[in-house]
MARBA-3410 file (N, C-alpha, C, O; in Angstrom, 1 decimal):
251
79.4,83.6,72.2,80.8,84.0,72.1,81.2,84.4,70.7,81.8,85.4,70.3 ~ 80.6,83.0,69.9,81.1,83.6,68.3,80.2,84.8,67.8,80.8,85.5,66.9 ~ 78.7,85.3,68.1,78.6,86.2,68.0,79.3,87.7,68.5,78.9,88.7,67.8 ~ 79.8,87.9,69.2,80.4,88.9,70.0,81.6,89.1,68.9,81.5,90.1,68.2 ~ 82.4,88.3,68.8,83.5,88.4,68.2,83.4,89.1,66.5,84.3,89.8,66.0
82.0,88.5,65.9,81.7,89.2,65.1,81.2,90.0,64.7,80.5,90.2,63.7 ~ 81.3,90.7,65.9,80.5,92.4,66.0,79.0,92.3,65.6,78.8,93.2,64.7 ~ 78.0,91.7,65.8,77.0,91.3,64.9,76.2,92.2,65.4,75.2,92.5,64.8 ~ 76.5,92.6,66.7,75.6,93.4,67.8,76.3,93.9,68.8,77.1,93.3,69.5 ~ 75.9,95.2,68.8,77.5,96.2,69.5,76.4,97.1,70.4,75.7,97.6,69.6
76.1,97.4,71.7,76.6,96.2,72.6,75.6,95.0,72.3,74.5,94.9,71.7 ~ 76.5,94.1,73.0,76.2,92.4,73.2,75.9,92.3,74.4,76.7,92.7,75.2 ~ 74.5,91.7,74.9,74.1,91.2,76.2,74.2,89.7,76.6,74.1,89.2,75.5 ~ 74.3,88.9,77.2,74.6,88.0,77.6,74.1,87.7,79.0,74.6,88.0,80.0 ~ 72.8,87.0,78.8,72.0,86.7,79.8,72.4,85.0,80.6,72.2,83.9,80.2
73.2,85.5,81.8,73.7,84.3,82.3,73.2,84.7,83.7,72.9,85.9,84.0 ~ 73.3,83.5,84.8,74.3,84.2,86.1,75.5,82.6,86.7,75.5,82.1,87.8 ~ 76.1,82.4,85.8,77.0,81.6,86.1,78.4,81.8,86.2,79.0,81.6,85.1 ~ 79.1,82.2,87.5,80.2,82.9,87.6,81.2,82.0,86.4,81.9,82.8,85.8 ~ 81.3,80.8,86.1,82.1,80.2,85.3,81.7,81.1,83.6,82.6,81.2,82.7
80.7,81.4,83.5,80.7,82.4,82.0,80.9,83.3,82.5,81.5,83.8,81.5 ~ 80.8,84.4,83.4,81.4,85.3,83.4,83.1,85.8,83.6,83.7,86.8,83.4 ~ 83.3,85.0,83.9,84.9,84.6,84.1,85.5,84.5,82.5,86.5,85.1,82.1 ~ 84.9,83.8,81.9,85.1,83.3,80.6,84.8,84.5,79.4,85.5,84.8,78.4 ~ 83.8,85.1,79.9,83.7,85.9,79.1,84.9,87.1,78.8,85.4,87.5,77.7
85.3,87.5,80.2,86.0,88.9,80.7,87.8,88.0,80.1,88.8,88.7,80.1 ~ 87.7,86.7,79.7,89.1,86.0,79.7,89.1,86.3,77.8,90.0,86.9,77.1 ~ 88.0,85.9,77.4,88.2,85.2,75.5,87.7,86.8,75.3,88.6,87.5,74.9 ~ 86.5,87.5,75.5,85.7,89.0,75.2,86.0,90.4,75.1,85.8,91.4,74.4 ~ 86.7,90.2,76.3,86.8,91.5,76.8,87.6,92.7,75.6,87.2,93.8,75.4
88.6,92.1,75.2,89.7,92.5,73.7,88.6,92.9,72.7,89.2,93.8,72.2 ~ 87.5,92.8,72.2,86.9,93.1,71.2,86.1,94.5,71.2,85.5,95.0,72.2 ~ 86.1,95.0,70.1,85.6,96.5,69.7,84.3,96.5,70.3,84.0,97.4,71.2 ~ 83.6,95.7,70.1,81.8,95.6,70.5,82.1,95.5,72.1,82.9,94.7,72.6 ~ 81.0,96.6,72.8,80.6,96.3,74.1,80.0,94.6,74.8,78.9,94.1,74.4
80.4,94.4,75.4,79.7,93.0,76.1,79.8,93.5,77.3,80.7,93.8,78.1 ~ 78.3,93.5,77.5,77.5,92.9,79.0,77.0,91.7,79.6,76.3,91.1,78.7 ~ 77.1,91.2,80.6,76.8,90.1,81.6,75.3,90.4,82.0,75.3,91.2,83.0 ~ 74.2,90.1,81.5,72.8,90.1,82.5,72.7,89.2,83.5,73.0,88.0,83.4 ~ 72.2,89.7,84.9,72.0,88.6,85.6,71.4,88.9,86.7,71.6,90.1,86.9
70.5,88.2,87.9,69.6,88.8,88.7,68.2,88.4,88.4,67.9,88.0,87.3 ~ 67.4,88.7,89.5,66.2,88.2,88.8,65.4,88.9,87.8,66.1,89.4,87.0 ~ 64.0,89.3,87.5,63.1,89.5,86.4,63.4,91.2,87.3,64.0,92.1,86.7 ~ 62.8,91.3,88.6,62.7,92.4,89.2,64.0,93.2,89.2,64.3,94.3,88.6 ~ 64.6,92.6,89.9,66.0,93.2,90.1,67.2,92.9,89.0,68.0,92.0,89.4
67.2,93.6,87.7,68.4,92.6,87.2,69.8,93.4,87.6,69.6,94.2,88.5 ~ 70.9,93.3,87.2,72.5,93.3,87.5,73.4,93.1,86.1,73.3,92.0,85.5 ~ 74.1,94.1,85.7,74.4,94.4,84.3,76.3,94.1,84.8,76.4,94.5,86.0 ~ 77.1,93.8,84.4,78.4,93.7,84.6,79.0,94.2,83.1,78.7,93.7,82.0 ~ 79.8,95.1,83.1,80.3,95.8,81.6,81.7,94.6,81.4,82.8,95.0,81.9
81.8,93.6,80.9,82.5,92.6,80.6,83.8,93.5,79.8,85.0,93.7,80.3 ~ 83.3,93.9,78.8,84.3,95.0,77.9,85.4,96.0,79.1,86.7,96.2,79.0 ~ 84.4,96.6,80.3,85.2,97.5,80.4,86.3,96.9,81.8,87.5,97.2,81.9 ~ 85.7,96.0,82.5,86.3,94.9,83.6,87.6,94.6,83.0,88.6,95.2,83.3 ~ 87.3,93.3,81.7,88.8,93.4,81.0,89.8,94.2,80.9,91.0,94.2,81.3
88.9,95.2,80.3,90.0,96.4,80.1,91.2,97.0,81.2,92.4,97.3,81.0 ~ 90.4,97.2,82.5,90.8,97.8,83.4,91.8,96.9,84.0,92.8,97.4,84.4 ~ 91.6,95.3,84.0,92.6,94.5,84.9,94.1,94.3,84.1,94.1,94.0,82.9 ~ 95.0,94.3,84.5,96.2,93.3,83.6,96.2,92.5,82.8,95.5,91.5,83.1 ~ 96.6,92.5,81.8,96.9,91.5,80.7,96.9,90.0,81.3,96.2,89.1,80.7
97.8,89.6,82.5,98.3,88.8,83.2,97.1,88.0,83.6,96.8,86.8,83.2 ~ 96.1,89.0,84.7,95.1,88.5,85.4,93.9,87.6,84.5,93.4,86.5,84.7 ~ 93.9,88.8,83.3,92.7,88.4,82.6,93.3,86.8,81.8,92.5,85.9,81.4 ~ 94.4,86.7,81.6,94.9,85.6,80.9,95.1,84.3,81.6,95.4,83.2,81.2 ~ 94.8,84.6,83.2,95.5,83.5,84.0,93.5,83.5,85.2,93.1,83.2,86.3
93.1,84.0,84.3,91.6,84.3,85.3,91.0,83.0,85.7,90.4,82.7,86.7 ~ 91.3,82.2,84.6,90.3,81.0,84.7,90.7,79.8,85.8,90.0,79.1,86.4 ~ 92.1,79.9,85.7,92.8,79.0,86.3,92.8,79.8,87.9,93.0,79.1,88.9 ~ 92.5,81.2,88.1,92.4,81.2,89.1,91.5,80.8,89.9,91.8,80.3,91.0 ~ 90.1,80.8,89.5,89.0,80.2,89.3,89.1,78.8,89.7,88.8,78.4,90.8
89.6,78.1,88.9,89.8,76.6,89.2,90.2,76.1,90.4,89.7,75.3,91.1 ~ 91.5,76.9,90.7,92.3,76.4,91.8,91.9,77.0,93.1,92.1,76.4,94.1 ~ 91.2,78.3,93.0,90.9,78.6,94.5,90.0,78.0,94.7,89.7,78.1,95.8 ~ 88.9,77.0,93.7,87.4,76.6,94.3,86.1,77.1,93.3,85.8,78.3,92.9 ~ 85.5,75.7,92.9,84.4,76.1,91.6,83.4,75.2,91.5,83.2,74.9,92.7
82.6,74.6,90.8,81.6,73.7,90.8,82.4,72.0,90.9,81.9,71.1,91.5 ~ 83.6,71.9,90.4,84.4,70.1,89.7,85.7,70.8,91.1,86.4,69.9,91.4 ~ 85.9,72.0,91.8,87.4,71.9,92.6,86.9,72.4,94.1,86.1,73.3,94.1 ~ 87.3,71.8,95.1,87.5,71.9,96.2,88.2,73.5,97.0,89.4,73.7,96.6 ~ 87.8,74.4,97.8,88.4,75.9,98.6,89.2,75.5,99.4,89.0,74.4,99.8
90.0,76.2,99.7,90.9,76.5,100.7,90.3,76.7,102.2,89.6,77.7,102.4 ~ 90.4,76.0,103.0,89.5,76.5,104.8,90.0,78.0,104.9,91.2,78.4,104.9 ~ 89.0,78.7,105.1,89.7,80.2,105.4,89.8,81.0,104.9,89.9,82.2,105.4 ~ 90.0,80.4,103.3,90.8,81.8,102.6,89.4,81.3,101.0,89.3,80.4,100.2 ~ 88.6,82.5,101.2,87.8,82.6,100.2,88.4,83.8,98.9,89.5,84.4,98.7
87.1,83.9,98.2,88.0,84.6,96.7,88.3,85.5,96.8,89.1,85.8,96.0 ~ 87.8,86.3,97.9,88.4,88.0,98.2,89.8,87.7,98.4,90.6,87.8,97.5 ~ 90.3,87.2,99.9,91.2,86.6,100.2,92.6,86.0,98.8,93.8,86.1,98.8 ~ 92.1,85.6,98.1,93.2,84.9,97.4,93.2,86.4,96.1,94.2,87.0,95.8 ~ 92.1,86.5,95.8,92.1,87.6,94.4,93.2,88.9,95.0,93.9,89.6,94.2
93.3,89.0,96.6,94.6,90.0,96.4,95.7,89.7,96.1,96.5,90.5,95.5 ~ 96.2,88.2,96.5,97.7,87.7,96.0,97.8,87.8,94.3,98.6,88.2,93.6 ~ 96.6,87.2,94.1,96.2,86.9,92.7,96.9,88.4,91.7,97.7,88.4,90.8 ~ 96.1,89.6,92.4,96.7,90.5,91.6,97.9,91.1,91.7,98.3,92.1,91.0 ~ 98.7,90.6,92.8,100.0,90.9,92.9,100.6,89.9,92.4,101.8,90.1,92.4
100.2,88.7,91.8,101.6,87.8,91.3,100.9,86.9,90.3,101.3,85.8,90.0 ~ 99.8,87.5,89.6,98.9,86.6,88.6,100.1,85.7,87.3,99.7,85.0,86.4 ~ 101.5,85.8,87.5,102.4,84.9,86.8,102.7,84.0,87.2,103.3,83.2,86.6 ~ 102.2,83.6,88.7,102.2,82.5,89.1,101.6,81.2,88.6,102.2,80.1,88.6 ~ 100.2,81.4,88.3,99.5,80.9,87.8,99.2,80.6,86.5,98.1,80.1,86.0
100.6,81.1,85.8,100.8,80.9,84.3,100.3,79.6,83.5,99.9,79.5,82.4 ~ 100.7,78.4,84.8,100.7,77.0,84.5,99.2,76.5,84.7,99.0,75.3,84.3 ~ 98.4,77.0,85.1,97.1,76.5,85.4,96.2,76.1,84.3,95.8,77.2,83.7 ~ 95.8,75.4,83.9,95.1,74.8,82.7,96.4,74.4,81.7,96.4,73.2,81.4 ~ 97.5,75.0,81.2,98.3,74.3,80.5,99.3,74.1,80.7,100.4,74.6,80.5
98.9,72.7,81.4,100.0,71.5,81.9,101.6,71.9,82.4,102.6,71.2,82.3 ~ 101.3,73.4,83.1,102.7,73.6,83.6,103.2,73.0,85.1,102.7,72.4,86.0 ~ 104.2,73.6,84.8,105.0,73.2,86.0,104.4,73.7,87.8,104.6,74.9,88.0 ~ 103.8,73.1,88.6,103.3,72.7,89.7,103.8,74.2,90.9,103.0,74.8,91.6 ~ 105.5,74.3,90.9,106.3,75.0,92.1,105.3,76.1,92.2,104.7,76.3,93.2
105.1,77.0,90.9,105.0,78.7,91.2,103.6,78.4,91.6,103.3,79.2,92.5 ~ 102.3,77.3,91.3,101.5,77.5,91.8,101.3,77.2,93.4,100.5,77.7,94.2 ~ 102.2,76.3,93.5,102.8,76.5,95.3,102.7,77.1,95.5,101.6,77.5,95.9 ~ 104.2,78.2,95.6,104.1,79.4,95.9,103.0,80.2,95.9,102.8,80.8,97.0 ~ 102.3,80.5,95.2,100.8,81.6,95.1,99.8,80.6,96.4,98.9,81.2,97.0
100.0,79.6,96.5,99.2,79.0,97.7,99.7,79.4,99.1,99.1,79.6,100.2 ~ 101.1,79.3,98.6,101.6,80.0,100.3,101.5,80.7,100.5,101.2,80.9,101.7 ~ 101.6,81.7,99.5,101.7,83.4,99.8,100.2,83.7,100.5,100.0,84.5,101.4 ~ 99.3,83.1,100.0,97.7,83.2,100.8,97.9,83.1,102.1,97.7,83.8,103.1 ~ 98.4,82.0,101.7,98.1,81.6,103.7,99.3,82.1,104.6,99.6,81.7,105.7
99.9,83.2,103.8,100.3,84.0,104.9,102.0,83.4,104.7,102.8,84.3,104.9 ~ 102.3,82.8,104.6,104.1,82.2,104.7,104.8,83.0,104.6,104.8,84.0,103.9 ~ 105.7,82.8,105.6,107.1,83.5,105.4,108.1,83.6,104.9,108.9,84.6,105.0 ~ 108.3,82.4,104.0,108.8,82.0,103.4,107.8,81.3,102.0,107.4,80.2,102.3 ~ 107.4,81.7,100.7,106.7,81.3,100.0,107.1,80.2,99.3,106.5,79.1,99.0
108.8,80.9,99.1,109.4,79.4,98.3,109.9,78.1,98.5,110.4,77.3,97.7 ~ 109.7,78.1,100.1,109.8,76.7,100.5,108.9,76.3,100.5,108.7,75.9,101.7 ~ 107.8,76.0,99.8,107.1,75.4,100.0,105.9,75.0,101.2,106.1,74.7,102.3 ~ 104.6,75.0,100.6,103.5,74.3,101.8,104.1,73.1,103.0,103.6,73.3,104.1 ~ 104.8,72.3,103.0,105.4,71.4,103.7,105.8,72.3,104.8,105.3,72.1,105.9
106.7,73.0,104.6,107.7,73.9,105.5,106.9,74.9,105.8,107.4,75.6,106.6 ~ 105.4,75.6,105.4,104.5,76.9,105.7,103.8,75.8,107.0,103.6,76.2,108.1 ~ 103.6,74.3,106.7,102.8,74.0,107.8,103.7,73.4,108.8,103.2,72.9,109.8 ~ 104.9,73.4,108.9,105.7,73.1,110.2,106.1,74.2,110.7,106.6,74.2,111.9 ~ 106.0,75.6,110.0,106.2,76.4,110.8,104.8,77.0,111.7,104.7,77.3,112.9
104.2,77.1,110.9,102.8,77.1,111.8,102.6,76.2,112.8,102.1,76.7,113.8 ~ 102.7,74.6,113.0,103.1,74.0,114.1,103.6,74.7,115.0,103.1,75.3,115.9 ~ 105.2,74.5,114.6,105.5,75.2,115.6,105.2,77.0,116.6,105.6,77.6,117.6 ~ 104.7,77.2,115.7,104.0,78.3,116.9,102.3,77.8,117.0,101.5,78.7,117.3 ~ 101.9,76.8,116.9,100.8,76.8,117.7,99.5,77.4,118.2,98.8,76.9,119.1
99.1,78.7,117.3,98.3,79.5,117.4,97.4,79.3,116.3,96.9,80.4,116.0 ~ 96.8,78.3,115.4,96.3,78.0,114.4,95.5,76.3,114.7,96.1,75.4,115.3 ~ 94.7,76.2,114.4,93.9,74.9,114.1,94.3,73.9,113.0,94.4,74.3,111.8 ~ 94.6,72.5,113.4,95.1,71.9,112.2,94.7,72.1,111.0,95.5,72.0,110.0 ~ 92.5,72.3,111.0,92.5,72.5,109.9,92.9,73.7,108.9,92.8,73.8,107.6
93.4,74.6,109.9,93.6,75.9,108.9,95.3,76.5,108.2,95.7,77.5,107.7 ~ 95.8,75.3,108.6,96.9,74.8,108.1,96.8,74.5,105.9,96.0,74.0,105.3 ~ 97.8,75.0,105.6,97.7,74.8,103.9,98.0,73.6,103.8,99.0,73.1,104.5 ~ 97.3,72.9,103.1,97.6,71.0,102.2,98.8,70.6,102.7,99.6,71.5,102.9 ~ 99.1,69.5,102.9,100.1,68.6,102.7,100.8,69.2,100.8,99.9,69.4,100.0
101.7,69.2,100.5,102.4,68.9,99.0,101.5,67.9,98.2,101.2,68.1,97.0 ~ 101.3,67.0,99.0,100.9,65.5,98.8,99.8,65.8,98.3,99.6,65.6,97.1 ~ 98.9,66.3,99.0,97.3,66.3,98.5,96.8,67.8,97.9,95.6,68.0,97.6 ~ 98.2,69.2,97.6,97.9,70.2,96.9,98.5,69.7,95.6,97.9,70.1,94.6 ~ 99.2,69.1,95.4,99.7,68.5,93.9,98.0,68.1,93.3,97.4,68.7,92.4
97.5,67.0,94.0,96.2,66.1,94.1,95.7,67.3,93.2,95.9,67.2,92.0 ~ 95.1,68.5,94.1,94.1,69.5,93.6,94.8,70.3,93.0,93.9,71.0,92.6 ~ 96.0,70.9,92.3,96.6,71.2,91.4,95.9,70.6,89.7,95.3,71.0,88.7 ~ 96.4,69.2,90.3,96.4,68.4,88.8,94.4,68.6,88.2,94.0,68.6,87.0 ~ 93.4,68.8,89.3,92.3,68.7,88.8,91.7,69.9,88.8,90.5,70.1,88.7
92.8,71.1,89.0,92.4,73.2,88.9,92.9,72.5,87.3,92.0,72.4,86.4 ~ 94.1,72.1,87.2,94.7,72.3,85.6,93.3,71.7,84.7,92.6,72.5,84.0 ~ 92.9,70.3,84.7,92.0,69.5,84.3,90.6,70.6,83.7,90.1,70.7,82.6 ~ 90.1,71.1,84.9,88.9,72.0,85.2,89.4,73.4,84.1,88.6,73.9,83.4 ~ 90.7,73.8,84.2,90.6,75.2,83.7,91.3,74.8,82.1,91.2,75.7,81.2
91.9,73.9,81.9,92.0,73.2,80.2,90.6,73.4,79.8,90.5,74.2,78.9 ~ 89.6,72.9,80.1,88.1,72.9,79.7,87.9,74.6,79.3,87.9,75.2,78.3 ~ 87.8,74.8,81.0,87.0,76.4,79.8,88.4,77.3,79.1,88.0,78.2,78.4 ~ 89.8,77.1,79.1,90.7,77.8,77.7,90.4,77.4,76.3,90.9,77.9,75.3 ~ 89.4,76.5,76.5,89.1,75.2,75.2,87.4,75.9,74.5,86.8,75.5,73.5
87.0,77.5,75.6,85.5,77.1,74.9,85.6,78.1,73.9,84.5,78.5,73.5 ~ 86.1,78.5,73.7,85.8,79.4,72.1,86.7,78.1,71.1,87.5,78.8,70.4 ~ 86.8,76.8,70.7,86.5,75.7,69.6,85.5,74.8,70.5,85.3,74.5,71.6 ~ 85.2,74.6,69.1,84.0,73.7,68.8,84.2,72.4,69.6,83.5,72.0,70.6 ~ 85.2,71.8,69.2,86.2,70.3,69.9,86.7,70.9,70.6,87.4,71.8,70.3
86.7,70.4,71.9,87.7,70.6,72.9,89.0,69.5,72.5,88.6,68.8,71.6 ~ 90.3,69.1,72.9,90.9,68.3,73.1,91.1,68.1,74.4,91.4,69.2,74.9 ~ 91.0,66.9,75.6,91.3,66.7,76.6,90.6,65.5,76.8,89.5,65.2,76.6 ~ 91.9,64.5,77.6,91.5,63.3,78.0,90.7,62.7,79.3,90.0,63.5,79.9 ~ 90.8,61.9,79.6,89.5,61.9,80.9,90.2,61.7,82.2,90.9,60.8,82.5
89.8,62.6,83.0,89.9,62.9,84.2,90.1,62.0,85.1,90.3,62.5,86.3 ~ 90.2,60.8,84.8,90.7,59.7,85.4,92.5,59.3,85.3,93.2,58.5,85.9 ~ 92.9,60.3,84.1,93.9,60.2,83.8,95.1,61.3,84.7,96.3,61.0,84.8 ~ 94.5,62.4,85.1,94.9,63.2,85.9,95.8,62.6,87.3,96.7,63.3,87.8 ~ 95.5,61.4,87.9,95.4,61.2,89.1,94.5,62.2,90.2,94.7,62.2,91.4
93.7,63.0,89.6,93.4,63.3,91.3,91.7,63.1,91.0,90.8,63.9,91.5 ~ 91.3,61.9,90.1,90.5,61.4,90.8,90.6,60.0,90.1,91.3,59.5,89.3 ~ 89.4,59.6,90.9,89.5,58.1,90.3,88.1,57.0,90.7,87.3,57.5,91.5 ~ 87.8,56.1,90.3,86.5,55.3,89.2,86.0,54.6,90.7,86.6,53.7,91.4 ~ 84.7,55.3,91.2,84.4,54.3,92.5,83.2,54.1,92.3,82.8,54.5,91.3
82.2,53.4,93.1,81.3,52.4,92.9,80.0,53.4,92.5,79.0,52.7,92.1 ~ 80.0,54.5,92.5,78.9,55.6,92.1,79.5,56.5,91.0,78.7,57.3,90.5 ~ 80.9,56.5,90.5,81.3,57.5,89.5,82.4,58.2,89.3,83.2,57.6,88.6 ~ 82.8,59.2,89.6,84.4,59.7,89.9,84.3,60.0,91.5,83.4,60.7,92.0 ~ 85.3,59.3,92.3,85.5,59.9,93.2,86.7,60.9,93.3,87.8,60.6,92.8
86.6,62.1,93.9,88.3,62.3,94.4,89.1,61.5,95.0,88.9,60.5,95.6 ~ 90.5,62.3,94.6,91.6,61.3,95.3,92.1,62.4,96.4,92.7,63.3,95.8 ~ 92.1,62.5,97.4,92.4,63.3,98.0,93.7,63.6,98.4,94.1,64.7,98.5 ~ 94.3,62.5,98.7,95.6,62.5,99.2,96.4,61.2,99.2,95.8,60.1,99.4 ~ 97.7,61.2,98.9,97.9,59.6,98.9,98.6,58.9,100.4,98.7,57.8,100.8
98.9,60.1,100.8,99.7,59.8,102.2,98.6,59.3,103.5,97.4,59.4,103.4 ~ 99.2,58.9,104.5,98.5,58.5,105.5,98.0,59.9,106.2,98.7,60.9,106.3 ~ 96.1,59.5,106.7,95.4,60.8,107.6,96.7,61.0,108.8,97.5,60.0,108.9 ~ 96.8,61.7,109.4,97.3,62.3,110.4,96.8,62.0,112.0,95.7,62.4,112.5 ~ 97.9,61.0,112.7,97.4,60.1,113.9,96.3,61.4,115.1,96.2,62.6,115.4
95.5,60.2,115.4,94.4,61.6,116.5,95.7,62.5,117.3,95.6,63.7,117.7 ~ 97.2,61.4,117.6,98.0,61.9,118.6,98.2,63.3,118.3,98.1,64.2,119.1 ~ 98.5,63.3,116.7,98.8,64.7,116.4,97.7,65.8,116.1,98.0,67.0,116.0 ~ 96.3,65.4,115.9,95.4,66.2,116.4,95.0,66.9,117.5,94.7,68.1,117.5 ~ 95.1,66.3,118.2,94.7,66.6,120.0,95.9,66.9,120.2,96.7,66.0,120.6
96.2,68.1,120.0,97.2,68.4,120.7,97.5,69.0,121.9,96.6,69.7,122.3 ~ 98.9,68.8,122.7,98.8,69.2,123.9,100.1,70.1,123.9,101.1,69.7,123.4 ~ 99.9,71.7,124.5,100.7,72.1,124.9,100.8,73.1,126.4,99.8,73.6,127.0 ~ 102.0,73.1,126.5,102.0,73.9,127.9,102.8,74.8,128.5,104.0,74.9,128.2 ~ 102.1,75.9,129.5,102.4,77.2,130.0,103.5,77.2,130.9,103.7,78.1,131.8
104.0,76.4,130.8,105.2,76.3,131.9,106.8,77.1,131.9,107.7,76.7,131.2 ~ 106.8,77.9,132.5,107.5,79.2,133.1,109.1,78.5,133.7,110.2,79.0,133.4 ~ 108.9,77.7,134.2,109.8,77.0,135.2,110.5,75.4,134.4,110.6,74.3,135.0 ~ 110.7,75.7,133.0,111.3,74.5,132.4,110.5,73.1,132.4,111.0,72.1,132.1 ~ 108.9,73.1,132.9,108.5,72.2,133.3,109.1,71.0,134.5,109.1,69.8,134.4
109.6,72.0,135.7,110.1,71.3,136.3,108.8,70.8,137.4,109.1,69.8,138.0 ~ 107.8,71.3,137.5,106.6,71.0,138.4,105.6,69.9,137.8,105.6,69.8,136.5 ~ 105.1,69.4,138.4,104.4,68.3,138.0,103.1,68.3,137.3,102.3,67.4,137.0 ~ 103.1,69.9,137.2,101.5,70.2,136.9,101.8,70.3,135.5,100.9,70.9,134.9 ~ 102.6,70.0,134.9,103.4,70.6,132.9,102.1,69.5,132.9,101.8,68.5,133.6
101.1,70.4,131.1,100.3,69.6,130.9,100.8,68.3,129.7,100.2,67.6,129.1 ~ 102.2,68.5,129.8,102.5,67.8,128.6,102.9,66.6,129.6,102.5,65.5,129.3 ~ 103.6,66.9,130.5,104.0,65.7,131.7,103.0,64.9,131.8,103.2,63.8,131.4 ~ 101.3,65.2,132.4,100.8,64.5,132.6,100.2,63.5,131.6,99.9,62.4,132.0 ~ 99.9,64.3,129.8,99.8,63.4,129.1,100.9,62.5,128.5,100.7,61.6,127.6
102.1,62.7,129.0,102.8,61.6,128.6,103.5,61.9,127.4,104.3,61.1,126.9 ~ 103.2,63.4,127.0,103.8,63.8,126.0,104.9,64.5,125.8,104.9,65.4,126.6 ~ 105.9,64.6,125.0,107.2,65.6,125.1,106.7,67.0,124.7,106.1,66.9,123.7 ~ 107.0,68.2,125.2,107.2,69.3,125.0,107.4,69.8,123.6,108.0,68.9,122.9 ~ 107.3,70.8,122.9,107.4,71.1,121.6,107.4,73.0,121.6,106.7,73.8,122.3
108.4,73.2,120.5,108.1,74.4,120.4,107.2,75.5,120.7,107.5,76.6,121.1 ~ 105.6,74.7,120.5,104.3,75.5,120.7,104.2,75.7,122.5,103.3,76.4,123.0 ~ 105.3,74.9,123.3,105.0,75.7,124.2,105.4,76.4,125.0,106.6,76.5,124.8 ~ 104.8,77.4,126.5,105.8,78.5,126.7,107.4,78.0,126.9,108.3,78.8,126.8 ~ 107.3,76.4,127.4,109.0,76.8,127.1,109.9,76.5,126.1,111.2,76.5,126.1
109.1,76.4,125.2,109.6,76.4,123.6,110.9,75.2,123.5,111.8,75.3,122.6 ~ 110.8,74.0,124.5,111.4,72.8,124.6,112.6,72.8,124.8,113.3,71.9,124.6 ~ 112.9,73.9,125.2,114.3,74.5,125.5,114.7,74.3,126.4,114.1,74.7,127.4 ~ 116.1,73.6,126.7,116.1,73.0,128.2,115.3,72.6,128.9,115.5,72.5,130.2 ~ 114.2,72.2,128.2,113.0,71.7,129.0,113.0,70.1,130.0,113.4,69.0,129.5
112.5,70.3,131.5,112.9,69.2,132.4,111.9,68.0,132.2,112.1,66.9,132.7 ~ 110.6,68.5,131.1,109.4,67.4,131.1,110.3,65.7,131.2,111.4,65.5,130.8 ~ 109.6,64.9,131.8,110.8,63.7,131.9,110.4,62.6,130.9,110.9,61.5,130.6 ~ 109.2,63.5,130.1,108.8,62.4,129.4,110.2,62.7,127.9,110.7,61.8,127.2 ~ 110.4,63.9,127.9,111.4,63.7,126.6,112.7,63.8,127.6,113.7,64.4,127.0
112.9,63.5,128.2,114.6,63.2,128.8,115.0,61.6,128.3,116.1,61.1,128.6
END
């Protein structure tokens, strides 16, 4: 890196294939007069990435908030999203890369909310994951796992995207400054080494896993409502959207 910067060799190759240096490179490199390329691939087949010209072409924004995007959607030390891989997120990414202003330096948590909602589709971005996953409940066409985080346990993986992308803002000095990752809360000291902390709130009862809903046309006035026979009350998710609904279990 410190050679690049001092033009010592114009173009500069850089034989890696580790997406975390190439990320890094196109973030601290790309601004400098000397060409930088990425080598990577095997002996037969190699794969050249023009580092210089990548930078160039993306936003100021992107390239300054790249790492942390990195961090937070999913990396070697952070946890992915079910569903939504890097293609997926890199388009919100380039539509709102100010969101992510706070990622690695210790900002404020909301806007990176928001850029999680907006992934997964919300209708609302700025209420928050809490309210993207009760409205998804309520229509019922989704699997719990593919529901966005609880607040509870995206804060969790927030605090260890910031932890993870402080590190590489930190690699062009020698010393990094940064305390240990135990201090973060989202992980913590278990009988083999760091474990994650995943969430602090209680897992989610099987009741509300297994969920039951039902096609009933007729207010559930027939005995066949599948929510009747499990004993369960009616809910939005089903066709009678609990609406005047006769199930007797919620009367």
């Amino acid at each position: 890196m410190q050679v690049g910067k001092k033009n010592y060799f114009d173009p500069c190759l850089v034989e890696c294939r580790d997406t975390d240096v190439i990320l890094m490179m196109i973030h601290f490199l790309g601004h400098l007069q000397a060409e930088i390329w990425m080598v990577s691939g095997t002996a037969k087949q190699r794969k050249y990435y023009p580092i210089s010209e990548i930078s160039r072409k993306l936003p100021k924004s992107v390239v300054d908030n790249i790492l942390g995007f990195h961090a937070l959607t999913g990396c070697d030390t952070t946890s992915s999203f079910t569903g939504h891989g890097k293609k997926t997120c890199w388009k919100v990414f380039l539509e709102h890369p100010q969101l992510l202003d706070g990622v690695g330096r210790d900002g404020p948590t909301a806007q990176s909310e928001e850029f999680v909602c907006r992934f997964y589709g919300a209708t609302n971005p700025l209420a928050g994951v809490d309210k993207a996953r009760h409205v998804m409940f309520q229509k019922g066409k989704k699997a719990v796992e593919m529901f966005p985080p609880t607040k509870d346990a995206l804060e969790l993986h927030l605090s260890r995207a910031n932890y993870q992308a402080k590190i590489w803002l930190q690699a062009n000095i020698p010393q990094i400054k940064i305390g240990s990752p135990l201090d973060t809360g989202g992980w913590k000291k278990g009988s083999d080494g760091i474990e994650i902390v995943w969430c602090h709130l209680p897992a989610v009862p099987n009741a509300c896993i297994e969920l039951v809903s039902c096609g009933c046309t007729t207010k559930c006035k027939m005995a066949s409502c599948k929510c009747n026979k499990s004993g369960q009350i009616c809910t939005p998710a089903c066709a009678c959207n609990a609406d005047n609904c006769r199930n007797p279990a919620g009367l």
